[in-house]
SEDOSE-168610 format. One record per residue (C-alpha): x, y, z. Coordinates in Angstrom, 1 decimal, decimal comma. Each point is the difference from the previous one (the first is absolute). Layout:
% SEDOSE-168610
@c1 = X; c2 = Y; c3 = Z
...
//
This chain:
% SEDOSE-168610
@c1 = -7,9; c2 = 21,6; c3 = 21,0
@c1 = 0,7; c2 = -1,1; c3 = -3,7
@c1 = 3,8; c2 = -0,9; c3 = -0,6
@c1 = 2,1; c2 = 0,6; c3 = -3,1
@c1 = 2,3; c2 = -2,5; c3 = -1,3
@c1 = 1,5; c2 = -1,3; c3 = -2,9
@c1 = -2,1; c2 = -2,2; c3 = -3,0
@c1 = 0,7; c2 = -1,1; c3 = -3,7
@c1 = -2,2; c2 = 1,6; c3 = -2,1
@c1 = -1,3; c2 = -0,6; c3 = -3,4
@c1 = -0,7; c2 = 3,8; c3 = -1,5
@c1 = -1,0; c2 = -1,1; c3 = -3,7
@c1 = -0,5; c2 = -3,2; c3 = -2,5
@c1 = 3,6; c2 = -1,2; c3 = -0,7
@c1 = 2,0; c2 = 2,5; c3 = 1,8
@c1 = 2,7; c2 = -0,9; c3 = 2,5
@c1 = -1,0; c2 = -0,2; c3 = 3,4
@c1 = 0,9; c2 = 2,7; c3 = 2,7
@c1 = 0,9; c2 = -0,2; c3 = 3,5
@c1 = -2,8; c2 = 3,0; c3 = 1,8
@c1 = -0,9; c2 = 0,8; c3 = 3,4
@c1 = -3,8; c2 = -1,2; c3 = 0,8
@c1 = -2,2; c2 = 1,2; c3 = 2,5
@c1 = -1,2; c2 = -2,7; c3 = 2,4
@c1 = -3,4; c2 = 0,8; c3 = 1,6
@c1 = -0,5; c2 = -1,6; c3 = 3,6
@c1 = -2,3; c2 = -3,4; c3 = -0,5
@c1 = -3,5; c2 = 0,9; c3 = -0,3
@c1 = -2,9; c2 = -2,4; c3 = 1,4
@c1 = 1,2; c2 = -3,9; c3 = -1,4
@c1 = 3,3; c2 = 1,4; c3 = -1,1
@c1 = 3,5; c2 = -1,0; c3 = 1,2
@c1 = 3,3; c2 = 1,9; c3 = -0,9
@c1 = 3,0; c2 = -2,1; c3 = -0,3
@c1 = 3,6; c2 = 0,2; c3 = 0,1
@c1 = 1,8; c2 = -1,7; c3 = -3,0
@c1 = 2,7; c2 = -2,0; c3 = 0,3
@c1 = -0,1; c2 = -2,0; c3 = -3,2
@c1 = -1,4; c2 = 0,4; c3 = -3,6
@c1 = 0,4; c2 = -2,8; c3 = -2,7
@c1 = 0,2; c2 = 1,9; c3 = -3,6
@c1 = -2,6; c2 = -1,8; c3 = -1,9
@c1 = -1,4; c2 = 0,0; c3 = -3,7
@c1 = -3,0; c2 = 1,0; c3 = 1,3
@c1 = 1,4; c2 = 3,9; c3 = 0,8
@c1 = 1,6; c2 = 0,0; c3 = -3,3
@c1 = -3,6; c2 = -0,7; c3 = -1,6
@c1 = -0,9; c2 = 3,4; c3 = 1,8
@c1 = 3,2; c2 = 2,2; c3 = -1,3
@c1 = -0,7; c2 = -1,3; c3 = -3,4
@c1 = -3,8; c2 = 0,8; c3 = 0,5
@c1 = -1,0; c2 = -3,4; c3 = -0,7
@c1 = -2,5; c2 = 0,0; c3 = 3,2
@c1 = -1,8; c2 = 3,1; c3 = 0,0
@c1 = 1,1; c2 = 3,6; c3 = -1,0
@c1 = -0,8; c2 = 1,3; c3 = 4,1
@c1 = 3,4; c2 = 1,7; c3 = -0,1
@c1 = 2,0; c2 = 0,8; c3 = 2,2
@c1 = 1,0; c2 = -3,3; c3 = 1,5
@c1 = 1,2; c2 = -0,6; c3 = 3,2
@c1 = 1,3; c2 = -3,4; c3 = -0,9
@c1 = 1,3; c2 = -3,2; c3 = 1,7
@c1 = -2,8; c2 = -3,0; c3 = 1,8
@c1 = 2,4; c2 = -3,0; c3 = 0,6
@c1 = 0,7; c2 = 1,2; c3 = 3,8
@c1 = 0,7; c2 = -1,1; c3 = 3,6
@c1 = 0,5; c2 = 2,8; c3 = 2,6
@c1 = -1,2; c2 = 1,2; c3 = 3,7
@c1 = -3,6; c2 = 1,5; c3 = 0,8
@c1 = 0,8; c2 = 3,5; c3 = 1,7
@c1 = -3,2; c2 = 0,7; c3 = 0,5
@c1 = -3,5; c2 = -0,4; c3 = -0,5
@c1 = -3,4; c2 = 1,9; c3 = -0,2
@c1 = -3,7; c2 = -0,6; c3 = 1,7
@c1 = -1,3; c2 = -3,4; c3 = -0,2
@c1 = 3,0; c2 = -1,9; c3 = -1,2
@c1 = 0,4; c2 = -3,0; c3 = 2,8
@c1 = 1,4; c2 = -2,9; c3 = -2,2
@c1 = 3,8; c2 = 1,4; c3 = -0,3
@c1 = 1,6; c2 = 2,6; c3 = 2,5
@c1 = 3,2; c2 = 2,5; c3 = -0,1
@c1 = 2,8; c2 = -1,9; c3 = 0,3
@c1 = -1,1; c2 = -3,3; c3 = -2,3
@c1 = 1,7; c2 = -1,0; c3 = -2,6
@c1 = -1,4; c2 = -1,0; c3 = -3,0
@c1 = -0,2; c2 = -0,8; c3 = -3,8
@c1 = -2,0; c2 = 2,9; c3 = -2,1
@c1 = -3,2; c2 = -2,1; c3 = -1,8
@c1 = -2,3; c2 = 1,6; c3 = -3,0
@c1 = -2,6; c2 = -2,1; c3 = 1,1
@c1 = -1,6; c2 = 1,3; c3 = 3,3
@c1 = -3,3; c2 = -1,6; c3 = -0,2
@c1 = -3,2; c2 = 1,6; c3 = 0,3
@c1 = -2,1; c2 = -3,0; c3 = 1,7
@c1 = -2,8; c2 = 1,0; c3 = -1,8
@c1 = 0,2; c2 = 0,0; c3 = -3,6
@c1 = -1,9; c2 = -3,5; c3 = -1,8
@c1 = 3,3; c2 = -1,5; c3 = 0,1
@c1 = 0,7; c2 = 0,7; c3 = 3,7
@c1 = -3,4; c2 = -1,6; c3 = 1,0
@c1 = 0,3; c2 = -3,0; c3 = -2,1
@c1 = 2,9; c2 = -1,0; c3 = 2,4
@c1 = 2,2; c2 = 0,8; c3 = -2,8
@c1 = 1,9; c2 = 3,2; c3 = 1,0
@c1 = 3,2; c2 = -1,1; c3 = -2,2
@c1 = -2,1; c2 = 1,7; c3 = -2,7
@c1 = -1,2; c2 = 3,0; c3 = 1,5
@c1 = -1,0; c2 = 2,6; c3 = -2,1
@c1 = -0,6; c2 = 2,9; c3 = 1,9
@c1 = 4,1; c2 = 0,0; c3 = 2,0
@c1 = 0,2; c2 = 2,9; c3 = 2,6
@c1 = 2,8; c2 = 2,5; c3 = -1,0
@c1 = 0,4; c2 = 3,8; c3 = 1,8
@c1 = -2,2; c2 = 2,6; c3 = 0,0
@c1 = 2,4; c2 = 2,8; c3 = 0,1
@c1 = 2,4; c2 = 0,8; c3 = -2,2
@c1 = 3,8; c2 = 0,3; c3 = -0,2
@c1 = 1,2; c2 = 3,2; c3 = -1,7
@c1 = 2,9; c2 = 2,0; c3 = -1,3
@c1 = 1,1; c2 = 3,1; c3 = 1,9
@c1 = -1,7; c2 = 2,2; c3 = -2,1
@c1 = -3,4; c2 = -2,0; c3 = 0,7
@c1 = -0,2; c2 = -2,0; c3 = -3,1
@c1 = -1,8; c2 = -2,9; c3 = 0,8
@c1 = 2,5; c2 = -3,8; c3 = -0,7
@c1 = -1,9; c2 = -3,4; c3 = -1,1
@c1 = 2,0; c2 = -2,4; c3 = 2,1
@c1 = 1,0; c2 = -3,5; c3 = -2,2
@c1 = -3,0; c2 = -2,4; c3 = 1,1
@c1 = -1,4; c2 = 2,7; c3 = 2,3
@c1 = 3,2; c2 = -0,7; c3 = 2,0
@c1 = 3,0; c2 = 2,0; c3 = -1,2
@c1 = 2,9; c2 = -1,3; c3 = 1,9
@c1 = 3,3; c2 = 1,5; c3 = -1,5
@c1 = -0,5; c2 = 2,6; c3 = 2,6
@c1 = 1,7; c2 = 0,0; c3 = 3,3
@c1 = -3,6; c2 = -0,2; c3 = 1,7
@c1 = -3,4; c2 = -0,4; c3 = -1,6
@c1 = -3,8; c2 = 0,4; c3 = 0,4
@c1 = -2,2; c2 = -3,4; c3 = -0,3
@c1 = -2,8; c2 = -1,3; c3 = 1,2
@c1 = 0,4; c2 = -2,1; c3 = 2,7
@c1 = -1,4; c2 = -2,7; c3 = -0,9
@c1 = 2,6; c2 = -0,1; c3 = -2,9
@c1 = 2,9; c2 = -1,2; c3 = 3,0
@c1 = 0,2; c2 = -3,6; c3 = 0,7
@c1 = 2,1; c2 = -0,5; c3 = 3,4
@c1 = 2,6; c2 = -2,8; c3 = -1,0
@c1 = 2,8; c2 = -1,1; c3 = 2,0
@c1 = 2,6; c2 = 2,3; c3 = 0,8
@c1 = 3,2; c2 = -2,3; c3 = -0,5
@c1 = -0,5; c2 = 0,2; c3 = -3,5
@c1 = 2,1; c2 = 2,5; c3 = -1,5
@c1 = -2,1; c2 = 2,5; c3 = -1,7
@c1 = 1,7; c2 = 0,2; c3 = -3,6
@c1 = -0,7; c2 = -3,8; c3 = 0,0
@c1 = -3,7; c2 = 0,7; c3 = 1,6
@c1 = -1,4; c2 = 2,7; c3 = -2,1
@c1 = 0,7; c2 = -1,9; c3 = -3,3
@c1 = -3,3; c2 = -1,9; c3 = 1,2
@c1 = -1,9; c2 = 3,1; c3 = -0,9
@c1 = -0,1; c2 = -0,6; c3 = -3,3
@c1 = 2,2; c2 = -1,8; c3 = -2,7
@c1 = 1,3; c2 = -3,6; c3 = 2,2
@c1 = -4,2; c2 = 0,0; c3 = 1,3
@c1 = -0,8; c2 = 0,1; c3 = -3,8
@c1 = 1,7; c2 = -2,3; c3 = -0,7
@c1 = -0,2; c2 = -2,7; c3 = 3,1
@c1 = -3,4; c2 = 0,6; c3 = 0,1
@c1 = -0,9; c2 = -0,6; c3 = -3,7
@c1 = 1,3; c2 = -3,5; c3 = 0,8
@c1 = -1,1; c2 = -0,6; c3 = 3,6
@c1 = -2,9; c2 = 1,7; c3 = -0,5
@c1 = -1,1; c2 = 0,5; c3 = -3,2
@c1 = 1,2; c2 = -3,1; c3 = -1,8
@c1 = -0,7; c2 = -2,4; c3 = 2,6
@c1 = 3,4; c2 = -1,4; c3 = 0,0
@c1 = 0,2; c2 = -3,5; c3 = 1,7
@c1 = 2,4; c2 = -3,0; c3 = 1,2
@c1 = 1,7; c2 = -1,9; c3 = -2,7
@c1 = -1,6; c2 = 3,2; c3 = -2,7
@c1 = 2,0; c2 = 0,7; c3 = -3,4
@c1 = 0,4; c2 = 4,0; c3 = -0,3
@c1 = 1,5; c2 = 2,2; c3 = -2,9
@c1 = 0,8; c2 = 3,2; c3 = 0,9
@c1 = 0,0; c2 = 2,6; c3 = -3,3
@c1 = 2,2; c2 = 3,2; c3 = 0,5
@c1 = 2,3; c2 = -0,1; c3 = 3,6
@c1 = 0,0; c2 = 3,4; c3 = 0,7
@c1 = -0,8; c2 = 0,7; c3 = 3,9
@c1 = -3,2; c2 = -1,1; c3 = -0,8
@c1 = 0,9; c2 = -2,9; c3 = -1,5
@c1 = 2,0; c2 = -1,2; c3 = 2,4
@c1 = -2,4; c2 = 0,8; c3 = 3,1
@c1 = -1,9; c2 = -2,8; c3 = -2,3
@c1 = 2,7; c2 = -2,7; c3 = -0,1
@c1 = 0,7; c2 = 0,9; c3 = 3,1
@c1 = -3,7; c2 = -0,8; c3 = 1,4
@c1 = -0,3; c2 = -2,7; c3 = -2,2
@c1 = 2,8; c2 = -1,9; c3 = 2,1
@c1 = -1,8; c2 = 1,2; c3 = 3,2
@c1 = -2,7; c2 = -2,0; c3 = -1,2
@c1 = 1,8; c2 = -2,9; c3 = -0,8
@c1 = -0,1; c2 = -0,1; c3 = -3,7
@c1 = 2,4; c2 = -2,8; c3 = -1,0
@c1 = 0,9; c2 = 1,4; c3 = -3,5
@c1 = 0,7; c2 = 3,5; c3 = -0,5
@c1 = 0,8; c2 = 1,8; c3 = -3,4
@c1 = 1,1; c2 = 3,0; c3 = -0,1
@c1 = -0,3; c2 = 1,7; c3 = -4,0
@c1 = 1,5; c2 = 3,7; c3 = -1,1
@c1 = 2,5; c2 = 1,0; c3 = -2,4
@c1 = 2,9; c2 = 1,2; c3 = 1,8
@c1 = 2,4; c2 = -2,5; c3 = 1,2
@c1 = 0,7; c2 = 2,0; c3 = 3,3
@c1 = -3,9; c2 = 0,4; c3 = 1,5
@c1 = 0,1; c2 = -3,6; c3 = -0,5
@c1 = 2,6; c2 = -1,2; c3 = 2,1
@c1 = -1,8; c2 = 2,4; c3 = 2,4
@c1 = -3,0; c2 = -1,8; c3 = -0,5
@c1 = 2,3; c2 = -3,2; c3 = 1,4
@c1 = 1,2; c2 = 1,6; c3 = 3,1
@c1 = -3,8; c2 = 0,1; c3 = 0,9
@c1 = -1,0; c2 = -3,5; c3 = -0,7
@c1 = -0,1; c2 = -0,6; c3 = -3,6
@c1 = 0,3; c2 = -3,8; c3 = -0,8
@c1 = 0,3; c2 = 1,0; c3 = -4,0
@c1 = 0,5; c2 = 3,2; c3 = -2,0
@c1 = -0,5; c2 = 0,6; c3 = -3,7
@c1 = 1,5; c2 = 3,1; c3 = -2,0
@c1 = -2,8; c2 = 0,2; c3 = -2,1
@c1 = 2,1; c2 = 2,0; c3 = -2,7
@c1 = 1,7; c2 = -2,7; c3 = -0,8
@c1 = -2,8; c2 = -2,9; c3 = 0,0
@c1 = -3,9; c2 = -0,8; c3 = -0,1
@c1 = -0,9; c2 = 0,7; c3 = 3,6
@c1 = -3,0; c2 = -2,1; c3 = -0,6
@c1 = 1,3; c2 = -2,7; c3 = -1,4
@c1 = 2,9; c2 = -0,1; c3 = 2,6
@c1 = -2,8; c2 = -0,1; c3 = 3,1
@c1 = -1,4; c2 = -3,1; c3 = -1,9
@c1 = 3,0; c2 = -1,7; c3 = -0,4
@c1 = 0,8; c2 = 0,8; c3 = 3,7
@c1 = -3,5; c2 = -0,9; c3 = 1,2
@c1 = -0,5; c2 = -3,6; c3 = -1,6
@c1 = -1,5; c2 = 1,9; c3 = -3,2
@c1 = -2,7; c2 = 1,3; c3 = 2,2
@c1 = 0,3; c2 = 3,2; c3 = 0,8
@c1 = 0,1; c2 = 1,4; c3 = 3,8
@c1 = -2,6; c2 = 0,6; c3 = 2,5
@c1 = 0,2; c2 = 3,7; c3 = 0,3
@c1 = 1,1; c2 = 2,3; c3 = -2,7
@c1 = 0,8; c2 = 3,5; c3 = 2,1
@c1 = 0,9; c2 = 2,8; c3 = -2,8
@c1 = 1,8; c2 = 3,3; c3 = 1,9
@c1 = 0,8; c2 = 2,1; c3 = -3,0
@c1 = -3,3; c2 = 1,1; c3 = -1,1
@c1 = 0,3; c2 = -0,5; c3 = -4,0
@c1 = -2,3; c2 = -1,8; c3 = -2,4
@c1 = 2,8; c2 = -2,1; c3 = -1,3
@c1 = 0,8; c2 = -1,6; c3 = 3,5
@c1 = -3,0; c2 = -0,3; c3 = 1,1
@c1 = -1,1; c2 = -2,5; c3 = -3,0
@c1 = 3,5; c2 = -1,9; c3 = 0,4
@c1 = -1,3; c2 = -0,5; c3 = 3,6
@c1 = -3,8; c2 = -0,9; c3 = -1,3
@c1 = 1,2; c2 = -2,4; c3 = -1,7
@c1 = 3,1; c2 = -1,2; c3 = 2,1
@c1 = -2,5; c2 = -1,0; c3 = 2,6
@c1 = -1,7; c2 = -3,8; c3 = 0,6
@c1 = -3,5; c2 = -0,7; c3 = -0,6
@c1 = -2,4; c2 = 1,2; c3 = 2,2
@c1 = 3,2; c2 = 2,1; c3 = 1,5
@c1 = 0,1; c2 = 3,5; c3 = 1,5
@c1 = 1,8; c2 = 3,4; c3 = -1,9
@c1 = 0,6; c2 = 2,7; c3 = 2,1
@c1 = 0,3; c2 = 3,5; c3 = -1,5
@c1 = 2,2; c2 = 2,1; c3 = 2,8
@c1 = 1,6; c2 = 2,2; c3 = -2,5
@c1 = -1,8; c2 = 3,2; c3 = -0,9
@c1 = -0,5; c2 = 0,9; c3 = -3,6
@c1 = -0,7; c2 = 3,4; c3 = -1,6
@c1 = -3,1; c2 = 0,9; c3 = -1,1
@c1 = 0,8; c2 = -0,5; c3 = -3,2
@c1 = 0,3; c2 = -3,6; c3 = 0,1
@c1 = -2,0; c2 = -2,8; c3 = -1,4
@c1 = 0,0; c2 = -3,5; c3 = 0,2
@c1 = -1,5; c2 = -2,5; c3 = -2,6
@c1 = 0,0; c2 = -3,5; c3 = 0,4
@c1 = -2,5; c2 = -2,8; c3 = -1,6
@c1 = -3,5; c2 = -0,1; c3 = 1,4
@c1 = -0,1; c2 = -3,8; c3 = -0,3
@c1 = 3,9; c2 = 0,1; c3 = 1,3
@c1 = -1,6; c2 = 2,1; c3 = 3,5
@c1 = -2,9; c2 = -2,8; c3 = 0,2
@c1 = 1,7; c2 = -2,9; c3 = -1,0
@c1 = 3,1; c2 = 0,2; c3 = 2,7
@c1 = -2,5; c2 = 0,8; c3 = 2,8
@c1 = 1,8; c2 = 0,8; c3 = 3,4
@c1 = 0,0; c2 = 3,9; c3 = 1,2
@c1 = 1,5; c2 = 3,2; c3 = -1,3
@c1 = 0,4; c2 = 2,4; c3 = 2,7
@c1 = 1,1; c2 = 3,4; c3 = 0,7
@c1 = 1,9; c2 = 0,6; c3 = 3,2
@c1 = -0,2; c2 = 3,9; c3 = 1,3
@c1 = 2,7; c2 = 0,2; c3 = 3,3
@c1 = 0,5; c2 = -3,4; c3 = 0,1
@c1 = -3,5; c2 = -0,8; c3 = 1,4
@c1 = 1,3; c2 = 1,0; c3 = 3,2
@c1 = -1,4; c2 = 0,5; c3 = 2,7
@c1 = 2,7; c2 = 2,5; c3 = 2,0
@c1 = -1,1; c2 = -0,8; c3 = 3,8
@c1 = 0,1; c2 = -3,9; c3 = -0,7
@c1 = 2,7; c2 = 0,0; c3 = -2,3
@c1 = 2,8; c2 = 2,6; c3 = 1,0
@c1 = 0,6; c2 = -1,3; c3 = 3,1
@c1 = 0,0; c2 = -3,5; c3 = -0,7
@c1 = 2,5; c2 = 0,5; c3 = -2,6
@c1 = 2,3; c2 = 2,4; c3 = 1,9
@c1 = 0,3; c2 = -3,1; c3 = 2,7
@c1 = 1,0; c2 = -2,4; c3 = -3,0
@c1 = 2,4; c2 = 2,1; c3 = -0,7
@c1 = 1,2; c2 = 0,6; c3 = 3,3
@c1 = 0,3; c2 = -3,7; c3 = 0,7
@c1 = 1,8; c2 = -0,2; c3 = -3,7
@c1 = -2,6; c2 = -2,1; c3 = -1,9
@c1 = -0,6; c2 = 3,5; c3 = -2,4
@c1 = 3,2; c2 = 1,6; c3 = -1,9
@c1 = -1,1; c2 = 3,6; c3 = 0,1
@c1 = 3,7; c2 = 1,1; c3 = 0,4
@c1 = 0,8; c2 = -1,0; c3 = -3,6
@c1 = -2,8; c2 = 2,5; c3 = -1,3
@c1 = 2,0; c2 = 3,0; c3 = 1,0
@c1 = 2,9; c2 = 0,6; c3 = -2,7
@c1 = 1,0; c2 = 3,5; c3 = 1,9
@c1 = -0,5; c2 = 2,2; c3 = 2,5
@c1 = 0,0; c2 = 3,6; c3 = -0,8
@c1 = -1,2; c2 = 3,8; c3 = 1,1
@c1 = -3,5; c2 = 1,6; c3 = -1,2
@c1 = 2,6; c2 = 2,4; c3 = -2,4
@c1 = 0,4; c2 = -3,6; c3 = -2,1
@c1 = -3,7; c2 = -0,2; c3 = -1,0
@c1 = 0,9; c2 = 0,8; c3 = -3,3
@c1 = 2,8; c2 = -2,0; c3 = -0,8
@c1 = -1,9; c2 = -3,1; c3 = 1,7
@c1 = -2,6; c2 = 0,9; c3 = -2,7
@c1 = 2,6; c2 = -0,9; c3 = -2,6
@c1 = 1,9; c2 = -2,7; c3 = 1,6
@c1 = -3,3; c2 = -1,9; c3 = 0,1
@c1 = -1,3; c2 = 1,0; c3 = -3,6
@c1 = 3,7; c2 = -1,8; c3 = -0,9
@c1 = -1,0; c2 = -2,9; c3 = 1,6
@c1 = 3,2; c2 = 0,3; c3 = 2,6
@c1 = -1,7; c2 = 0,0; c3 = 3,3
@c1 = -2,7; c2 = -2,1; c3 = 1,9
@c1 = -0,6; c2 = 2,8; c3 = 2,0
@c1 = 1,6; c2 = 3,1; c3 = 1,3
@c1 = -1,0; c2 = 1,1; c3 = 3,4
@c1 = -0,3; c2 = 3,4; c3 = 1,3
@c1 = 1,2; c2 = 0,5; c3 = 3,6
@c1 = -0,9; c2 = 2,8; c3 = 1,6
//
């Protein structure tokens, strides 16, 4: 029979969130209802309060989640009650164009629930990334569940839902980061460092990390930056020359999502080298650079959605890196606090003065 339980919703554009009890449904056919445990408090559910996404208000907010399948409904054989896993907001299909290519990293058609989560009063939520995990228990599909080891404590494991993925994956995957590589990293934010981070995964042997605040950069250190530029104070571009043998690097990976950084990192990069958009820009936004500039660099400008990832390959393999203490997700999670913080979290990371908060429910 449905449950009710407690859930941070988003009632209106740019009001502060409320704590509300939500009606869980039981899982339909190819749904799954899990338990939460542990919700990373990411930009992305801020985009949503501040309407930046879509205006399908009221949000039941919250994706970057690990927590324990309770149960499941007709069909669903890949995860059981009792699993634990990371929360995913790509669930592939199998058979969109992408899917059959062999190429299911890029699926366009991602499986999210049928039913949906509502108020008491019967007002229908849109969960964050069809997810909608700052809830005690919430309704996904099933396919949205990636079964991960469960050592791995789950405010480390559910920041792999989102944010550290982006980022990782926008150098593993996306950017092609290799042995012996030259990386700058633009904007160390969670993001950002998932990005350094991967980029010493993949054995990149210089490292630089660029912002403007002194602080996210000596974060950007603990997680494997080789060099770090405040780029308030100096040329960003000129500095990853002068660090690179006037070259430039190999991959450019920009995690802001503004015009301005993204051309520092256009033209920060090597010939015939990679830039990596991972940051998300409003709509707004506009980039203009030389046509003959575009042509006459060659190399690849790429966009990288989620990292790339694939969440059944990747999730688990990372969760064992970091259980054998090749991958520092500990130093992701600034604090620990109760779903009553969302908003505050909300504030604390607008000021820059967290990596992440963590809800643990």
């Amino acid at each position: 029979m449905p449950q009710e339980v407690r859930g941070v919703i988003a009632k209106a554009k740019g009001e502060p969130v409320s704590v509300e009890t939500i009606v869980i449904p039981d899982p339909g056919p190819g749904e799954a209802v899990v338990a939460i445990q542990a919700c990373g408090v990411c930009h992305t559910d801020l985009h949503y309060r501040e309407g930046g996404i879509n205006d399908e208000f009221p949000f039941l907010l919250g994706h970057e989640a690990a927590g324990l399948v309770e149960s499941v409904g007709d069909g669903v054989i890949d995860v059981a009650p009792g699993d634990y896993v990371i929360l995913n907001w790509r669930a592939v299909c199998g058979q969109c164009r992408a899917c059959l290519k062999g190429k299911p990293q890029y699926c366009f058609a991602t499986h999210n629930a049928q039913q949906k989560m509502t108020l008491t009063d019967g007002t229908e939520l849109s969960p964050a990334l069809g997810i909608g995990a700052f809830c005690e228990k919430t309704l996904v599909a099933a396919g949205q569940c990636t079964k991960v080891n469960p050592e791995a404590k789950p405010e480390v494991a559910g920041l792999l839902g989102c944010g550290v993925m982006a980022g990782i994956g926008a150098a593993i995957n996306t950017g092609g980061v290799g042995r012996g590589d030259s990386v700058a990293v633009f904007g160390c934010g969670g993001v950002g460092d998932g990005a350094v981070e991967g980029a010493r995964l993949a054995g990149a042997s210089t490292i630089i990390a660029v912002d403007i605040d002194d602080t996210k950069l000596e974060w950007a250190r603990q997680f494997g930056a080789t060099h770090t530029i405040n780029s308030s104070n100096e040329d960003p571009v000129e500095k990853i020359r002068e660090l690179t043998g006037g070259n430039g690097v190999d991959v450019a990976i920009e995690a802001i999502g503004l015009p301005k950084t993204y051309e520092q990192a256009f033209y920060a990069r090597d010939l015939a080298g990679t830039v990596v958009l991972v940051g998300v820009p409003n709509p707004d936004m506009k980039v203009e650079l030389p046509y003959l500039d575009i042509f006459g660099r060659g190399g690849a400008l790429k966009s990288s959605w989620y990292g790339d990832c694939l969440p059944s390959r990747d999730f688990p393999m990372l969760i064992d890196l970091y259980l054998q203490g090749r991958l520092n997700l500990d130093g992701f999670v600034s604090e620990t606090i109760s779903i009553d913080e969302v908003e505050e979290a909300f504030h604390k990371m607008e000021r820059g003065e967290v990596l992440r908060s963590v809800v643990v429910l």
